[in-house]
VOSERO-935812 format. One record per residue (C-alpha): x, z, y; residue in one letter. Coordinates in Angstrom, 3 decimals, decimal comma, padded with zeros to 6 digits. Each point is the difference from the previous one (the first is absolute). Layout:
+----------+----------+----------+------+
!        u !        w !        v ! resn !
+----------+----------+----------+------+
!        X !        Z !        Y !    a !
...
+----------+----------+----------+------+
//
This chain:
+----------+----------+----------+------+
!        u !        w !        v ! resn !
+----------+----------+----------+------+
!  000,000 !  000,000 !  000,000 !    x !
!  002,632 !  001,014 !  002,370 !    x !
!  001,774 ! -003,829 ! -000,823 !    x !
! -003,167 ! -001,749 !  000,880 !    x !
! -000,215 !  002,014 !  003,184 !    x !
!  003,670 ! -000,683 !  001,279 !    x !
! -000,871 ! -003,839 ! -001,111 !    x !
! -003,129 !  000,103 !  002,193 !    x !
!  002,175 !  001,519 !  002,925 !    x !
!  002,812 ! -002,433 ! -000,666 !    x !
! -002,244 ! -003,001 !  000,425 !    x !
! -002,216 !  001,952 !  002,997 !    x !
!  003,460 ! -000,274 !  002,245 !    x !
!  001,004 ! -002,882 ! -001,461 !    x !
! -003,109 ! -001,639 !  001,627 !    x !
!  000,542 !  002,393 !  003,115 !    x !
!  003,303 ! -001,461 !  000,670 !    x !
! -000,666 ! -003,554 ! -000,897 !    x !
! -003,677 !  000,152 !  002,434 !    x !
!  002,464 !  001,538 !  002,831 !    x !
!  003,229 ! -001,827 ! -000,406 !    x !
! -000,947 ! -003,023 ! -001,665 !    x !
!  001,783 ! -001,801 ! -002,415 !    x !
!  004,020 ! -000,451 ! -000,429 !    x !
!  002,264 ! -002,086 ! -002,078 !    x !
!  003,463 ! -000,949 !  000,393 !    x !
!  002,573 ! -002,974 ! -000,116 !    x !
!  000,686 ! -001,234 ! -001,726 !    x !
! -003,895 ! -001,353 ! -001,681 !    x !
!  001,193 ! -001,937 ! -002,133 !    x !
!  003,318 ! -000,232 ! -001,532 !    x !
!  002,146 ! -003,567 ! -001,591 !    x !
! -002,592 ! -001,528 !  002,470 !    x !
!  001,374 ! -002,911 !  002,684 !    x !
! -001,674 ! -001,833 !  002,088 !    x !
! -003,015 !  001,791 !  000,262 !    x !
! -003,550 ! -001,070 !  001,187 !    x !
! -003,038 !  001,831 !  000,702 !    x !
! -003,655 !  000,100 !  000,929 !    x !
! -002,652 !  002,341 !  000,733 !    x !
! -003,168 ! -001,300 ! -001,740 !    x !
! -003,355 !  001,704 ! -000,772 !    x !
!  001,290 !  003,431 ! -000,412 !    x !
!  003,375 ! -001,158 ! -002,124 !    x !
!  003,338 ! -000,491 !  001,360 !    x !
!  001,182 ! -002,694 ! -001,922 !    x !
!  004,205 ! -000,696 ! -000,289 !    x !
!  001,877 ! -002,742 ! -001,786 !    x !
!  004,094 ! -000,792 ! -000,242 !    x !
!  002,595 ! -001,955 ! -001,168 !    x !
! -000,616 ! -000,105 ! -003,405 !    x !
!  002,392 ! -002,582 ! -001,353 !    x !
! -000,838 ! -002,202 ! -003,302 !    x !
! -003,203 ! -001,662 !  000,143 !    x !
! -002,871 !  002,345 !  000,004 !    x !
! -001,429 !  001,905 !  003,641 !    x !
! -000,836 !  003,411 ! -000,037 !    x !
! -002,398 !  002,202 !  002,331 !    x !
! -001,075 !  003,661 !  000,313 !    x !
! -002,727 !  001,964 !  001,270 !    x !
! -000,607 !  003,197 !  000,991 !    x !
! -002,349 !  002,180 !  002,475 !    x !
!  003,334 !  001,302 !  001,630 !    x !
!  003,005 ! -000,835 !  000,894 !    x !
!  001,793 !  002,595 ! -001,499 !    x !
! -001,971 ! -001,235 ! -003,245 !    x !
!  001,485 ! -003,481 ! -000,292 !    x !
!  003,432 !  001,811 ! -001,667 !    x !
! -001,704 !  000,384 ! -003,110 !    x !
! -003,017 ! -002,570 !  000,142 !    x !
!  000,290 ! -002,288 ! -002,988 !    x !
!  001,970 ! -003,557 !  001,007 !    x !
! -002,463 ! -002,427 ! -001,403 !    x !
!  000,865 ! -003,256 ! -000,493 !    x !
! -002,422 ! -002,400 !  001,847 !    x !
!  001,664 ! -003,404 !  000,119 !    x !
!  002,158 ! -002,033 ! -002,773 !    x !
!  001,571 ! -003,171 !  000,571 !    x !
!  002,594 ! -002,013 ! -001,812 !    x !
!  002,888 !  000,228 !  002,833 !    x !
!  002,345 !  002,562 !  000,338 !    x !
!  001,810 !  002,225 !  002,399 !    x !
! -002,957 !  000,959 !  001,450 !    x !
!  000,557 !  001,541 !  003,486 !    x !
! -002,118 !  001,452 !  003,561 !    x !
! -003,321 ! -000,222 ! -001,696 !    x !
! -002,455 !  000,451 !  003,057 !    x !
! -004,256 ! -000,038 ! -000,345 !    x !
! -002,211 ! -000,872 !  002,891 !    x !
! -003,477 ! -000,640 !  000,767 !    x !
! -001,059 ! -003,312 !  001,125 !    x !
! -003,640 ! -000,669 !  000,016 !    x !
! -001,023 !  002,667 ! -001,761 !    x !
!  001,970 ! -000,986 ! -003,111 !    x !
!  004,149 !  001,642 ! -000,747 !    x !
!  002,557 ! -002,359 ! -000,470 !    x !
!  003,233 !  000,871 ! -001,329 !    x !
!  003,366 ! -001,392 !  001,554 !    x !
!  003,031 !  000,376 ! -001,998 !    x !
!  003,462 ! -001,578 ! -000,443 !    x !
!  001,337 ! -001,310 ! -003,337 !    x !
!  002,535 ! -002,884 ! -001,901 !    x !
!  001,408 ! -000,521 ! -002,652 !    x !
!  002,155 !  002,101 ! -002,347 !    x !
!  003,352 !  000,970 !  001,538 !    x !
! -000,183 ! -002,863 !  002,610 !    x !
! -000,820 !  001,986 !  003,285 !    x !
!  000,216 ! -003,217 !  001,697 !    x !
! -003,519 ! -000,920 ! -001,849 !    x !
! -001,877 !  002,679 !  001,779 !    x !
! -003,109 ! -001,252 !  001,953 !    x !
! -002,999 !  001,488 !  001,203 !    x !
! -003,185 ! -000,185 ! -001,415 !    x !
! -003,543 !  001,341 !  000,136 !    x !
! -002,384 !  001,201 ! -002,199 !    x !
! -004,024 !  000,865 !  000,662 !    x !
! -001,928 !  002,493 ! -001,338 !    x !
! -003,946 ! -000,365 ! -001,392 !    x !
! -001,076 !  002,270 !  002,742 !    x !
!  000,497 !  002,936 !  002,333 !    x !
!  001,747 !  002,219 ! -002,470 !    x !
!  003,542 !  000,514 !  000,713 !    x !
!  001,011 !  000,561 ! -003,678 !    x !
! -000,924 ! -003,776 ! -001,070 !    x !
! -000,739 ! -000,997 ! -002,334 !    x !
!  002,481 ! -002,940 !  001,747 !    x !
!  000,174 ! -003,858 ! -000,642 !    x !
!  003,007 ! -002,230 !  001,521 !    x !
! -001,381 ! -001,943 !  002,598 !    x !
!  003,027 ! -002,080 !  001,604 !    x !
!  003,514 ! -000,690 !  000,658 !    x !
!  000,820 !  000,892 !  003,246 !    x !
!  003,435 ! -002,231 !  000,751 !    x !
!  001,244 ! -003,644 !  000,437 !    x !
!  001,390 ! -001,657 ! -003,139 !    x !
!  002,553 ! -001,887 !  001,680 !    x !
!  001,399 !  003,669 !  001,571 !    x !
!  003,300 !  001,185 ! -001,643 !    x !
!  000,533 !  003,204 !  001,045 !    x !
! -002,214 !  003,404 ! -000,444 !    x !
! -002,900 !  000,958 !  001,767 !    x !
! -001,007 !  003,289 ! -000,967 !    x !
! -001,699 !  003,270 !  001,782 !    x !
! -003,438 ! -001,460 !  000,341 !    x !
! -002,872 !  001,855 !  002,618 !    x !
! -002,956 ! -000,859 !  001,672 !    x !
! -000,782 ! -000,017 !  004,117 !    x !
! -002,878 ! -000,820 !  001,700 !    x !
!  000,140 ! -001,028 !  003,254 !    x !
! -002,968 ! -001,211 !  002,515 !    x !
! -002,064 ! -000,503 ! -003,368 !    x !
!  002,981 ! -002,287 ! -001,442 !    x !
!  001,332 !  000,875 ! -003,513 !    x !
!  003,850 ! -000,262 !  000,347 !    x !
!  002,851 !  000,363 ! -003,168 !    x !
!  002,786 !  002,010 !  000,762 !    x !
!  002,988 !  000,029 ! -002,320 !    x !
!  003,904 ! -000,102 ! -000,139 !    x !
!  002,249 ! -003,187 ! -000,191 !    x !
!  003,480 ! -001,270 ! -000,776 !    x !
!  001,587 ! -002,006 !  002,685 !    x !
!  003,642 ! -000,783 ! -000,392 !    x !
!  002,159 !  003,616 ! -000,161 !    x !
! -003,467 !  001,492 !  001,508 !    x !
! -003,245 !  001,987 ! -001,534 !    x !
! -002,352 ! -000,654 !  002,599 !    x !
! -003,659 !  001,022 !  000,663 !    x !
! -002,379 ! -003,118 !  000,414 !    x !
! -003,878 !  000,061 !  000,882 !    x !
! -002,407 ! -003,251 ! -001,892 !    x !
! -003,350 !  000,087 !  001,045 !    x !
! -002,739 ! -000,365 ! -002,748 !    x !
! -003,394 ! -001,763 ! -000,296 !    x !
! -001,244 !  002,397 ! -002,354 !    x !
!  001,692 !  003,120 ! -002,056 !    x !
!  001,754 ! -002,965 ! -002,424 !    x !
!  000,378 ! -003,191 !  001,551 !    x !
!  002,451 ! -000,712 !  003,163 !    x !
! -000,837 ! -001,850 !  003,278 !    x !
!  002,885 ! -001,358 !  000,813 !    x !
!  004,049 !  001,345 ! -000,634 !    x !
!  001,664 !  002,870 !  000,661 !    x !
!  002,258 !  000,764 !  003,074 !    x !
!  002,764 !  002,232 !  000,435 !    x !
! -000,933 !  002,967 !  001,892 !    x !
!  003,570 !  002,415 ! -000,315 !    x !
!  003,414 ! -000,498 ! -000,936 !    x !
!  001,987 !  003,143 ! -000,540 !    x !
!  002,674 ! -000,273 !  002,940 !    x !
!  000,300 !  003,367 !  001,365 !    x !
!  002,600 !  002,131 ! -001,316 !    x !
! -002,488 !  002,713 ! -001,528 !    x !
! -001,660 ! -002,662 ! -001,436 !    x !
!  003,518 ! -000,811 ! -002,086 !    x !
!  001,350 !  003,712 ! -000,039 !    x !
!  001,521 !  001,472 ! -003,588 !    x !
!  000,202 ! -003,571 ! -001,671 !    x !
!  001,337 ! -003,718 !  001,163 !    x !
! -003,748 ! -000,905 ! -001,167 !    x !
! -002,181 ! -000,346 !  003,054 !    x !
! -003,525 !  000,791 ! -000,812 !    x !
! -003,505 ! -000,219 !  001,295 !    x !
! -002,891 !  000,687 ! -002,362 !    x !
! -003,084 !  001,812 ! -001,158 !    x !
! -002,126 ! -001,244 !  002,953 !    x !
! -003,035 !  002,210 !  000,785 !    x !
! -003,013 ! -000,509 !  002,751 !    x !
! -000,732 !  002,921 !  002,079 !    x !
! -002,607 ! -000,166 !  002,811 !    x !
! -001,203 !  002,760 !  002,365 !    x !
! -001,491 ! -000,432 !  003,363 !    x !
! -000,140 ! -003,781 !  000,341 !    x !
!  003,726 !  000,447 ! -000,637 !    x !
!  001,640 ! -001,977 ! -002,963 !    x !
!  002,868 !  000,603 ! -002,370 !    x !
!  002,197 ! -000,949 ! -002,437 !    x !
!  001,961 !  002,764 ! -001,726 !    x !
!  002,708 ! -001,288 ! -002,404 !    x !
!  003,131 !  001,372 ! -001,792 !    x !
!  003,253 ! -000,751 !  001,170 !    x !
!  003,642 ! -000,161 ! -001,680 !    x !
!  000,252 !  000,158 ! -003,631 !    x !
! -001,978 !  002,107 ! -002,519 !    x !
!  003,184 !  000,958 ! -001,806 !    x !
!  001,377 !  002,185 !  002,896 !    x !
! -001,045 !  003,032 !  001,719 !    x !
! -000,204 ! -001,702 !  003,165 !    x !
! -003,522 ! -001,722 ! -001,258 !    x !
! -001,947 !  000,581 !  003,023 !    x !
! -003,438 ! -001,403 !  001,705 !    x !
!  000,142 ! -001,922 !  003,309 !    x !
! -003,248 ! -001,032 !  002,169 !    x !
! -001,319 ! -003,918 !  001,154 !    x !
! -002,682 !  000,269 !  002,494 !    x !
! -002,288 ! -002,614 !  000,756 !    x !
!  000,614 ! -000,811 !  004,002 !    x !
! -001,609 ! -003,818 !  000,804 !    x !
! -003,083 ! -001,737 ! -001,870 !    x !
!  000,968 ! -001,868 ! -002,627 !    x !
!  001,237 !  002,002 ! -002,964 !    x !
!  001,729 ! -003,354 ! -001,682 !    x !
!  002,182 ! -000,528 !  002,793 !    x !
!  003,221 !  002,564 ! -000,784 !    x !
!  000,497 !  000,377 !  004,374 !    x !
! -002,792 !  001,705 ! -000,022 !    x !
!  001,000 !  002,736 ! -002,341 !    x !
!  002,154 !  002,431 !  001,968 !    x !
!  002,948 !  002,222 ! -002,644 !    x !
!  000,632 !  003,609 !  001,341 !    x !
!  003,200 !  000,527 !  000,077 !    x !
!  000,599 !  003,137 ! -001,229 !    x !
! -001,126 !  000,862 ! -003,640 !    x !
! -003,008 !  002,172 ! -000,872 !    x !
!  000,742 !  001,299 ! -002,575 !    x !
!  002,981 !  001,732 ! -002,015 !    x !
!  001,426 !  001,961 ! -002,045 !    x !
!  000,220 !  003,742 !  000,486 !    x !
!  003,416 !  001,324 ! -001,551 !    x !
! -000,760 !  003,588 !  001,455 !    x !
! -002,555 ! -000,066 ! -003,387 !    x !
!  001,429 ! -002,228 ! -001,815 !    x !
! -002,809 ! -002,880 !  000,283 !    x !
!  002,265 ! -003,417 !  000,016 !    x !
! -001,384 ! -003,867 !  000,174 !    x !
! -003,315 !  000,779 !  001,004 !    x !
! -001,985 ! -003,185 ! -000,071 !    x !
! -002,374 ! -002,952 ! -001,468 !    x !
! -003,013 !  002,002 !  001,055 !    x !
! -003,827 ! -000,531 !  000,677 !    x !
! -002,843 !  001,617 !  001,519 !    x !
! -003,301 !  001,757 ! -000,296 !    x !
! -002,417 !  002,245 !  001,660 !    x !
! -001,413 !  003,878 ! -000,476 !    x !
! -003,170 !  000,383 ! -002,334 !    x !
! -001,589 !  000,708 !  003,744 !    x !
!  001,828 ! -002,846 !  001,588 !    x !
!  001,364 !  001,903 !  002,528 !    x !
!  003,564 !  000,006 ! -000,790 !    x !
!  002,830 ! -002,767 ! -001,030 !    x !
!  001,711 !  000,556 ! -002,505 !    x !
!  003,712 ! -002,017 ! -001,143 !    x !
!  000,505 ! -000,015 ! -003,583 !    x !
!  004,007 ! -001,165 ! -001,137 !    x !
!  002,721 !  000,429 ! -002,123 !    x !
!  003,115 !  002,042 !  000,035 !    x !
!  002,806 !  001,003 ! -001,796 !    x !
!  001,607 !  003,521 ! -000,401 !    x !
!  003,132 ! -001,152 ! -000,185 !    x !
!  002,823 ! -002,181 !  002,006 !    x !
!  000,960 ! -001,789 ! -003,029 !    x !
! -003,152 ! -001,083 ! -001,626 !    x !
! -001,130 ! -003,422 !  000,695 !    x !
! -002,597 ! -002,292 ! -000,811 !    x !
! -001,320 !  001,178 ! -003,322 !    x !
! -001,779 !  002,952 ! -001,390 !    x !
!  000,991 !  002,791 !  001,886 !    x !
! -002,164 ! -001,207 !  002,891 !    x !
! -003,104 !  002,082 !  000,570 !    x !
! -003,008 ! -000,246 !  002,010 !    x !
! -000,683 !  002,278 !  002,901 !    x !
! -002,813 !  000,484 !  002,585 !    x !
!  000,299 !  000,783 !  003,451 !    x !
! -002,658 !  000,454 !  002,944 !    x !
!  001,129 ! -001,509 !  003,297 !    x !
! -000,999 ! -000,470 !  003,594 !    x !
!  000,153 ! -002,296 !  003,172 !    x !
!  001,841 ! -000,163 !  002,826 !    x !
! -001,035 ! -000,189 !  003,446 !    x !
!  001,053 ! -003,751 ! -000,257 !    x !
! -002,209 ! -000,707 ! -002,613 !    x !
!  003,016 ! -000,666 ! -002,523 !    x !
! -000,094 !  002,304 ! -003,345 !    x !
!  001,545 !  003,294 ! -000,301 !    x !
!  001,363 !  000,790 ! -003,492 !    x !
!  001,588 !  002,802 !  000,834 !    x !
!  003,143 !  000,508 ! -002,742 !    x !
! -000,462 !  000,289 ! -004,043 !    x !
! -000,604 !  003,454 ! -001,043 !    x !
!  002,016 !  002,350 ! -002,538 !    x !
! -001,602 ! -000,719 ! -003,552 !    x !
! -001,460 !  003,346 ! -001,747 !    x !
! -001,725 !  001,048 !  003,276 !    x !
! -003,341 !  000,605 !  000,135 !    x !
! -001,725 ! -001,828 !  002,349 !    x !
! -003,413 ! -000,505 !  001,646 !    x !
! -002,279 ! -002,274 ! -001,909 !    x !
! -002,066 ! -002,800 !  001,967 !    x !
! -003,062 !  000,781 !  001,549 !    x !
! -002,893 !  000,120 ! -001,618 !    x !
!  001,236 !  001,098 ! -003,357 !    x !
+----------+----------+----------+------+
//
């Protein structure tokens, strides 16, 4: 009687705390995660990664702090390989699934392609819908996401040019066919953008828009160094095909925090509170100065602010193991 009683108590503050405090969880959410994406949908947040081979995986959970042990399920198979930046959106009331992939041990193979979904259910079931690249391309195109922008559906992706990774922006005439070719949109030619490697890299392109305001947020210098880090394109003119009307901040925006020991924070994406009052930057880190691009990258979750300018304020990574503030409306 007296161990039912302490139970009862036990779960009475339990409740206490939780209806007081709200929830918690901690970085990292997920670990062995890269590249992560995630939405907010219909009382789910819903997270996928870099998976490799040739199957995509999402989880679900009511919380965030609930996605470390929700069960990966597998939601997409295809017959490519090195699968990589799987990322889900809803177009028209339907998901569609935008991945990378090629052929085995030939990372020059990998394309981008897109797969759609038999309704508004984010786990699928999935059916490939479309290659997403011209045949007559050499090079990779990889990193695939999704911007809308005056009601226009736009590609966004990452390119080889010669010696260069560069971001490029295609605009679409519906979630699987393109209206005309892609254009370059950034070269990596400021030093931070090269730092830790002779590999100058931009990548992992990601819309943000807040205020009228639009952005591009995309990974800079290579994932194999510490000195992965995000950097900011704002949309300044009109026309979001024509590159002189994309303005690069100088400065990165985000980047690793040694003091904690968070290093080559990047290829991130976005999503919203439960209540949709707060943004929220979801990304990947890595613990230590030597790892690189493989397995020891882990997903973390961070909420952020805005400036006075109307630019993004990430704030730095924080320490993994601390418990922080879940979003709103947990």
């Amino acid at each position: 009687m007296l161990i039912f009683s302490t139970t009862l108590l036990l779960l009475s503050l339990t409740l206490i705390v939780s209806n007081v405090f709200g929830n918690t969880f901690t970085n990292p959410i997920v670990e062995s995660a890269p590249d992560p994406w995630m939405q907010y949908y219909k009382g789910y947040y819903y997270m996928s990664a870099t998976p490799g081979g040739n199957t995509i995986r999402i989880r679900k959970s009511k919380t965030l702090d609930g996605l470390r042990t929700a069960t990966n399920q597998v939601v997409f198979n295809h017959t490519l390989h090195n699968t990589w930046a799987p990322e889900f959106h809803l177009i028209n009331d339907k998901w569609y699934l935008y991945y990378t992939a090629g052929a085995t041990g030939n990372l020059n193979s990998q394309r981008i392609h897109v797969a759609e979904s038999q309704g508004d259910d984010p786990m699928g079931p999935y059916h490939f819908k479309a290659d997403l690249h011209d045949p007559k391309e050499n090079g990779w195109a990889i990193d695939p996401s999704i911007i809308t922008i005056n009601k226009h559906l736009y590609l966004l992706g990452s390119f080889q040019t010669p010696g260069l990774q560069d971001l490029f922006i295609m605009p679409l005439a519906n979630p699987w066919t393109p209206s005309g070719s892609k254009i370059l949109l950034s070269s990596p030619l400021l030093s931070w953008e090269r730092s830790g490697t002779t590999i100058a890299v931009n990548e992992g392109p990601e819309a943000l828009q807040h205020n009228n305001k639009t952005f591009i947020v995309y990974s800079a210098s290579f994932c194999g160094t510490a000195d992965y880090k995000l950097g900011l394109l704002e949309l300044t003119g009109t026309d979001p095909m024509n590159p002189k009307h994309w303005h690069k901040h100088p400065q990165p925006y985000f980047v690793r925090n040694d003091s904690v020991h968070v290093y080559g924070p990047g290829h991130n994406g976005f999503f919203r509170s439960p209540d949709g009052h707060e943004d929220w930057i979801v990304y990947h880190a890595n613990d230590k100065q030597e790892y690189g691009c493989d397995h020891h990258r882990s997903s973390r979750a961070k909420r952020f602010g805005w400036n006075s300018n109307g630019t993004p304020n990430f704030g730095t990574p924080d320490q993994a193991g601390v418990r922080l503030t879940s979003p709103s409306g947990e």
